[in-house]
C-alpha positions in Angstrom: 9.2 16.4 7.9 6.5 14.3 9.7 5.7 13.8 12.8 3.5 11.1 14.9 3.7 9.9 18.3 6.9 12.2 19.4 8.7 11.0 16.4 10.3 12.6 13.3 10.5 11.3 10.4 13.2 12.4 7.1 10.8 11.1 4.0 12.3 10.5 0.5 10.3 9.2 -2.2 12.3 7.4 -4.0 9.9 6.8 -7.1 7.9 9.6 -8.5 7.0 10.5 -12.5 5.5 13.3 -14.7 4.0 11.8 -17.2 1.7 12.7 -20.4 -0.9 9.9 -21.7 -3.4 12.3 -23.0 -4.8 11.3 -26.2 -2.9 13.9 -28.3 0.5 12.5 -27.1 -0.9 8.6 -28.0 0.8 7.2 -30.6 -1.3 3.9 -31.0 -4.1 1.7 -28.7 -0.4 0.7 -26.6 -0.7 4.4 -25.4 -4.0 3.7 -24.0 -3.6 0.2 -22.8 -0.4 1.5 -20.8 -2.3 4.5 -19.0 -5.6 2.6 -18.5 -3.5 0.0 -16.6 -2.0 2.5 -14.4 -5.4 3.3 -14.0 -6.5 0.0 -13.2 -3.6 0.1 -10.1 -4.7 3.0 -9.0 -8.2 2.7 -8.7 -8.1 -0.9 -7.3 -5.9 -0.3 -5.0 -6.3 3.0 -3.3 -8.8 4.1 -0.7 -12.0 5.9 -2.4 -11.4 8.5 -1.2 -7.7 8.8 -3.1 -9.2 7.6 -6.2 -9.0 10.4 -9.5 -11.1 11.0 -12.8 -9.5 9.5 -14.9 -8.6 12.9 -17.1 -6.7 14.6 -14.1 -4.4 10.4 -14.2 -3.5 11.1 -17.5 -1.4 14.2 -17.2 -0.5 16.4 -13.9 1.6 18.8 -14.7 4.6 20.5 -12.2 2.1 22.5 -10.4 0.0 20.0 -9.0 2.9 17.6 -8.8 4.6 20.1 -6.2 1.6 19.5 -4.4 0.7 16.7 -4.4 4.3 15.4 -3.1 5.0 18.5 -0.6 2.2 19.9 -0.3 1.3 19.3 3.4 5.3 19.0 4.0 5.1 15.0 4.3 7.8 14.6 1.9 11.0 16.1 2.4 12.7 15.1 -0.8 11.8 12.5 -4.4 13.4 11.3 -7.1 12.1 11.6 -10.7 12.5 8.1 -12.1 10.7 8.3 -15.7 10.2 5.9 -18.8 10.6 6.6 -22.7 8.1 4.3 -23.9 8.8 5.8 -27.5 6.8 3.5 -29.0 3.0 4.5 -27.1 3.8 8.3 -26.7 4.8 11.1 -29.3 6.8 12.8 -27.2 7.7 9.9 -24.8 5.8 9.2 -21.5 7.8 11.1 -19.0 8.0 14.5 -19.5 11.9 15.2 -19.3 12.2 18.8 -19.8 9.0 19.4 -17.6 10.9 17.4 -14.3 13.9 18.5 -15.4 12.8 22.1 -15.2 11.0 21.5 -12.1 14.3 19.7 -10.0 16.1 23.0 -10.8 13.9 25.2 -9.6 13.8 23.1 -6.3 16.8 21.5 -6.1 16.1 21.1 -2.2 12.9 19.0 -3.1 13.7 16.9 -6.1 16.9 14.3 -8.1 16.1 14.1 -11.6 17.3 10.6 -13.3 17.0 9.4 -16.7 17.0 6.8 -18.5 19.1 4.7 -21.1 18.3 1.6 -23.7 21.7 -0.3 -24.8 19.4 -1.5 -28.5 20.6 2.4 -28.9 24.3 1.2 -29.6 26.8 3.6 -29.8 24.8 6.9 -30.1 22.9 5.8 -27.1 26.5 5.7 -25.2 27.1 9.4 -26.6 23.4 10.6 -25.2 24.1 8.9 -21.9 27.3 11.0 -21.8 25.4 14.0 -22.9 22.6 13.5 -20.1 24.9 13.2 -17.7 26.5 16.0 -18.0 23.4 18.2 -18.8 21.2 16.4 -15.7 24.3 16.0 -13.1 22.8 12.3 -13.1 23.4 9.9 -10.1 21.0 7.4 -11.3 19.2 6.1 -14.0 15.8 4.2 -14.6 15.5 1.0 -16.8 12.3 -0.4 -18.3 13.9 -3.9 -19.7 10.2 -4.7 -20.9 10.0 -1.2 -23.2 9.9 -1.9 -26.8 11.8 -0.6 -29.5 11.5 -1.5 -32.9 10.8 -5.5 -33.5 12.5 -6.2 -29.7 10.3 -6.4 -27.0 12.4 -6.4 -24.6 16.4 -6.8 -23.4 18.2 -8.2 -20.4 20.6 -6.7 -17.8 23.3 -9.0 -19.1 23.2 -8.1 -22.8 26.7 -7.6 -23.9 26.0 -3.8 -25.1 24.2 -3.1 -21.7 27.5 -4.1 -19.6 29.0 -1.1 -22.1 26.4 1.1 -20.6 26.7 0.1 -17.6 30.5 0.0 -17.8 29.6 4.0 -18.8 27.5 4.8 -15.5 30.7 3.6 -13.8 32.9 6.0 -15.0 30.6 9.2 -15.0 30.0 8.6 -11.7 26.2 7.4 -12.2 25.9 4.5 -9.1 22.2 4.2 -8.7 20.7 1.9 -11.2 17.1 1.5 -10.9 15.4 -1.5 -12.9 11.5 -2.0 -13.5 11.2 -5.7 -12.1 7.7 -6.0 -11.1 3.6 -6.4 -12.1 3.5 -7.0 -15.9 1.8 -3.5 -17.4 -0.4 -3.9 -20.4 0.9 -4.6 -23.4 4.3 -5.3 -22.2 6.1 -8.8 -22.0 5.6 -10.3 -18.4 8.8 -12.3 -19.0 11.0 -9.0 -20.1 10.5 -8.0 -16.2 12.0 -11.0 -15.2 14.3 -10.6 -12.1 17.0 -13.6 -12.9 19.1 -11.2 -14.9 19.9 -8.9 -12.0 21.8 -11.6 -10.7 24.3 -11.3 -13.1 25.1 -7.4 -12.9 25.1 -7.5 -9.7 27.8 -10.0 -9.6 30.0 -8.0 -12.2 29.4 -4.9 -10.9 29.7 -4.2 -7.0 30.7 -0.8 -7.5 26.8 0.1 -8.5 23.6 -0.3 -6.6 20.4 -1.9 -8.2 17.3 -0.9 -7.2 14.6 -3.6 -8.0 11.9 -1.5 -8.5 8.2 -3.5 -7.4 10.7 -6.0 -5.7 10.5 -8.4 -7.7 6.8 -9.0 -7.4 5.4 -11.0 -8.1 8.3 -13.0 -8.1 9.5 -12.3 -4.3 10.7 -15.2 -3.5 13.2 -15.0 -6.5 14.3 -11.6 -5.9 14.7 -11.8 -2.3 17.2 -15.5 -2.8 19.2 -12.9 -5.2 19.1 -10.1 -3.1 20.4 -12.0 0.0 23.5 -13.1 -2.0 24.4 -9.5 -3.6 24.7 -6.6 -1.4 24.5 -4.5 -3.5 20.6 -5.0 -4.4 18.0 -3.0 -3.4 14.4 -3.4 -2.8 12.1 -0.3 -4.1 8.3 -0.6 -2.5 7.1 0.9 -5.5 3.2 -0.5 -6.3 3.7 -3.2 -3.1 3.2 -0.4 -0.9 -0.5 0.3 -1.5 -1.4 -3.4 -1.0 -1.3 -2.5 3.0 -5.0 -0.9 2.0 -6.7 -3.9 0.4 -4.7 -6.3 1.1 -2.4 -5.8 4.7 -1.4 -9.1 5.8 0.2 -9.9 2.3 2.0 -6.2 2.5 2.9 -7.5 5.9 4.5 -10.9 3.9 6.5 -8.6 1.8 8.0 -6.6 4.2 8.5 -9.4 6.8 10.3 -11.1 3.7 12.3 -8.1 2.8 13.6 -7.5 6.0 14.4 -10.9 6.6 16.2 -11.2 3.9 17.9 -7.8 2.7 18.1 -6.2 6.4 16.4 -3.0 6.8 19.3 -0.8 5.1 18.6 -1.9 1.7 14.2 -1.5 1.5 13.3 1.9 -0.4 9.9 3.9 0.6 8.3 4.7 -3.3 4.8 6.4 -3.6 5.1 5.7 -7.5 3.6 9.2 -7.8 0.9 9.9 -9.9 0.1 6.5 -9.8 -0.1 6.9 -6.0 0.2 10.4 -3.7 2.6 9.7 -1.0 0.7 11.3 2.1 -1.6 8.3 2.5 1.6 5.9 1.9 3.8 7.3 4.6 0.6 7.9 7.5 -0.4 4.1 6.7 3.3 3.0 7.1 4.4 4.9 10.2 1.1 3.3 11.7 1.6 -0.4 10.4 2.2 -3.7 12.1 2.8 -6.9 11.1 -0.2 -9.0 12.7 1.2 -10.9 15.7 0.1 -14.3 14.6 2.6 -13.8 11.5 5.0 -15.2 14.2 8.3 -15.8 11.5 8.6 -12.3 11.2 9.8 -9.8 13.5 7.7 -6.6 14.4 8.8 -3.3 12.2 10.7 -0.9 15.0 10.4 3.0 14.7 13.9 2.8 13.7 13.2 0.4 10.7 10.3 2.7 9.6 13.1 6.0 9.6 15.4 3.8 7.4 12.6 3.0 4.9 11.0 5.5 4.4 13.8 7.8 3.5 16.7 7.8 5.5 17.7 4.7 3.2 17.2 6.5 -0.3 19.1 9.9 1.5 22.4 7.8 2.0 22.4 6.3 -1.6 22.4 9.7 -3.1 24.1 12.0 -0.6 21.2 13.7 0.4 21.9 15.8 3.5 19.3 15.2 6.7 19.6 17.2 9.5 20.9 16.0 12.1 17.4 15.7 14.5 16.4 13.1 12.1 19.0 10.6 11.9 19.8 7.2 13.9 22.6 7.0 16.0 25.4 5.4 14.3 25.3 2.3 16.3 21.8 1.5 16.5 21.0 -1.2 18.7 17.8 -2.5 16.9 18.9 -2.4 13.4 18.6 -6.1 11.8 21.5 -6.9 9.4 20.4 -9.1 6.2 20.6 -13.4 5.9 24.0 -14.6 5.8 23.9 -16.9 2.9 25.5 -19.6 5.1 22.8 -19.2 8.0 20.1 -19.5 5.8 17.8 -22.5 6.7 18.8 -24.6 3.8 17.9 -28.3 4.1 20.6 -30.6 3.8 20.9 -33.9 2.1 
């Protein structure tokens, strides 16, 4: 739990990884290009003082992972969201039997998901039924960008993904998280492209998408979607640290997101290792939009509780004492644009 100013505060990470880029577990140059541009995030857009070697990015292990996240008791819970990428790593980026191991052991602390790729066809479904079993899955992490073969890439819409996703419905797996952000080297900038979340949202109401990056840097695409699906998420993941180097456009994306999603649907993500979450969270509870941004309203205590955890807590059950929640009827919560309020000009 953390505290400031006579406030408490539930914290989920909603977006953390164990990974493995060290050379051995390299399969080709893509292995390298992929970590050094997670290196390239990290170092450019964290304080100095946060900034790694480069050998302790490339693999952490569970020990330092523990923490790093709870450590100093910050974080209260996180949620393993990892990627294959079968094509740059040996034994795939995230290290599933590592996190998996680790969530058991703390159970309290830490949600494993997995992941899925419909170009696996039919045995694909039958892992998926497998994992969800063995991992108790409530969510699962897409990379539509991830290669596989000769494809570069798939879409949300793809007739064999609506079978997977047509799966997650009936093994009870609701939280479906989608990389739709910052292009990461060598991946197709156009396989992140948000336009297709439109579609499953639409078909499926019964499952929540969480737009991992929202969007960026196509915000104003993913917010026009998001404010017409309620059941699309935003996940701060990587626009979080911009309120270091650059606040007044982290101010623009939160001031957007709230304007447009409401404050119920915006997801607090550290994107751990890429980020720790302690600096995250102590910037955030302290942030304000500027008061010249005069089209958006300011962030309330209330809307900080909600983002930075007690948001991701509802959408997987996670039990938070009672100290820490908002009363039911809270008088400053900010519901989402109707679609017809919205300041459309008219012919």
């Amino acid at each position: 739990m953390y505290s400031k100013d006579g406030e408490d505060y539930f914290i989920v990470d909603a977006h953390i990884a164990l990974w493995d880029a060290r050379p051995e577990n390299q399969l080709n140059v893509h292995g390298k290009q992929f970590i050094d541009c997670f290196y390239d995030y990290h170092r450019n857009l964290s304080p100095a003082e946060e900034v790694w070697p480069y050998e302790e990015y490339l693999y952490q292990g569970g020990e330092r992972l523990m923490r790093d996240v709870f450590g100093n008791g910050i974080v209260d819970h996180a949620i393993f969201q990892p990627a294959r990428l079968a094509e740059f790593y040996a034994r795939g980026f995230g290290q599933t039997e590592e996190a998996f191991a680790l969530t058991q052991a703390n159970p309290d602390k830490l949600t494993y998901n997995h992941w899925f790729d419909p170009r696996d066809g039919e045995r694909g479904l039958d892992q998926l039924r497998e994992d969800a079993e063995r991992f108790g899955l409530k969510g699962v992490k897409l990379y539509t960008a991830d290669w596989h073969g000769d494809s570069r890439g798939w879409k949300l819409n793809d007739p064999m993904a609506y079978r997977y996703f047509e799966l997650c419905r009936e093994l009870g797996i609701t939280n479906i998280h989608v990389h739709k952000g910052p292009t990461i080297r060598p991946l197709d900038r156009d396989a992140f492209d948000v336009a297709d979340v439109d579609h499953v949202a639409t078909d499926f109401t019964d499952l929540q998408f969480i737009v991992e990056h929202c969007g960026l840097p196509r915000l104003e695409d993913f917010c026009w979607i998001a404010t017409q699906e309620p059941n699309v998420h935003a996940g701060l993941a990587v626009a979080i640290p911009f309120i270091h180097t650059r606040p007044r456009y982290f101010a623009q994306i939160m001031g957007e997101l709230v304007y447009w999603l409401g404050e119920d649907r915006i997801l607090f993500s550290s994107d751990y290792a890429l980020w720790t979450p302690t600096w995250l969270v102590e910037r955030f509870v302290d942030f304000q939009i500027p008061e010249d941004m005069t089209e958006y309203g300011p962030l309330t205590t209330a809307v900080k509780k909600k983002v930075l955890g007690l948001n991701a807590a509802k959408l997987y059950g996670i039990p938070v004492p009672a100290a820490l929640q908002l009363p039911d009827a809270d008088e400053t919560a900010t519901g989402p644009r109707q679609p017809d309020s919205a300041d459309l000009a008219m012919a």
